[in-house]
Phi, psi and omega in degrees: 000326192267346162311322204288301203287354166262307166332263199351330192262339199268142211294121168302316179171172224236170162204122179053062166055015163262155175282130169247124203276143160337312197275003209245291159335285163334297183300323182265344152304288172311308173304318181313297181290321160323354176254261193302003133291344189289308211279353177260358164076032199268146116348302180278014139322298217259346161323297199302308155330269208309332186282328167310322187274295221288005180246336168298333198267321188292327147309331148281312169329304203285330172278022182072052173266087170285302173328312179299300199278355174286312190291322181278005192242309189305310206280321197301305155356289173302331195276317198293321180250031163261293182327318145346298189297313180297308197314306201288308192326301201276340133354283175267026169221046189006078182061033160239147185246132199250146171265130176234160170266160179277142192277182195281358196265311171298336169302280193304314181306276211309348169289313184291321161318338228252281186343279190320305188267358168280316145000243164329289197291353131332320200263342182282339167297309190305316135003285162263028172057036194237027172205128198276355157248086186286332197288289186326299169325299166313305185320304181318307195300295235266338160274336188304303186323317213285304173317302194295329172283334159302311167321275233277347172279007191035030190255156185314310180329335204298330194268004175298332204280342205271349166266344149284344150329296195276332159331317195263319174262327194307332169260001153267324176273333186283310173298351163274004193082321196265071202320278202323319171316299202280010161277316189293337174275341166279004204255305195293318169326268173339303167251002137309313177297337180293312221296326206286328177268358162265346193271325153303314195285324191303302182298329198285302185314296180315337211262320147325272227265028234293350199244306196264226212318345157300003171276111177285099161260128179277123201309000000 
């Protein structure tokens, strides 16, 4: 095992002259194919998601990110009881899992989420000195979460919050040096606008067609 995690730690190839380590690699792989199984209603989002966060948190250890690798062991948290959530939907919608838009009172939670808690964890970076940006930087964590609990409730909004995510890390991650990061959010960029516009036309239908032509199955 600790053979395995050090290849892992070891730079795969370099980009604009930084090393991008295996686990780094590997890891933003696995976030790619989680948005497409996300955007096919796949089940194995959240599988592929837990594998992902667990190589990211190890590619933040080595690079001393505690904050990165703290956000990645809260998303595995998160993934683990969105797969839950995907289980029972398809249990009781004989194996389907249906995409809805949110009603306004969930909408108004998940704003006050995204406000509140980007807030507060902002003021605790500033606090311990441990983000040379705190805002932009809560946001990414509080939103990513904010998203992934929108995910596991399956309503559309989720990828409005993951594109302001990505709105948010590609010129934070570029100013941050860490190019490859900010390559891989602009790829996510691409395909959240893809994820958001199958998932709206899927709900806008069901919500027409509620018996027929809207059936969605998730793999």
């Amino acid at each position: 095992m600790i053979e395995l995690l050090s290849w892992l730690n070891h730079p795969a190839f370099e980009l604009a002259g930084r090393p991008v380590p295996y686990s780094d690699l590997f890891g933003n792989i696995c976030a790619l194919g989680t948005v497409v199984l996300a955007l096919r209603r796949s089940i194995w989002a959240w599988p592929v998601q837990i594998l992902g966060s667990v190589l990211l948190f190890a590619a933040s250890v080595s690079a001393h990110l505690g904050g990165n690798a703290s956000r990645q062991v809260v998303i595995i948290a998160a993934a683990i009881w969105g797969w839950t959530q995907w289980r029972k939907a398809k249990a009781q919608n004989d194996g389907e899992v249906v995409v809805r838009w949110a009603t306004w009172k969930e909408r108004l939670i998940l704003l006050a989420a995204l406000l509140l808690g980007t807030a507060a964890f902002a003021a605790i970076l500033h606090a311990g000195d441990w983000s040379w940006n705190p805002i932009p930087d809560a946001y990414i964590f509080v939103g990513s979460v904010v998203a992934m609990y929108a995910q596991g409730k399956a309503i559309v909004e989720f990828w409005f919050v993951w594109l302001a995510v990505d709105l948010v890390g590609i010129p934070l991650a570029i100013a941050g040096g860490l190019v490859f990061s900010g390559v891989v959010y602009f790829i996510f960029l691409i395909m959240v606008l893809i994820g958001l516009r199958d998932w709206a036309r899927r709900s806008t239908r069901r919500a027409a067609f509620p018996q027929g032509p809207a059936r969605d199955l998730g793999a």
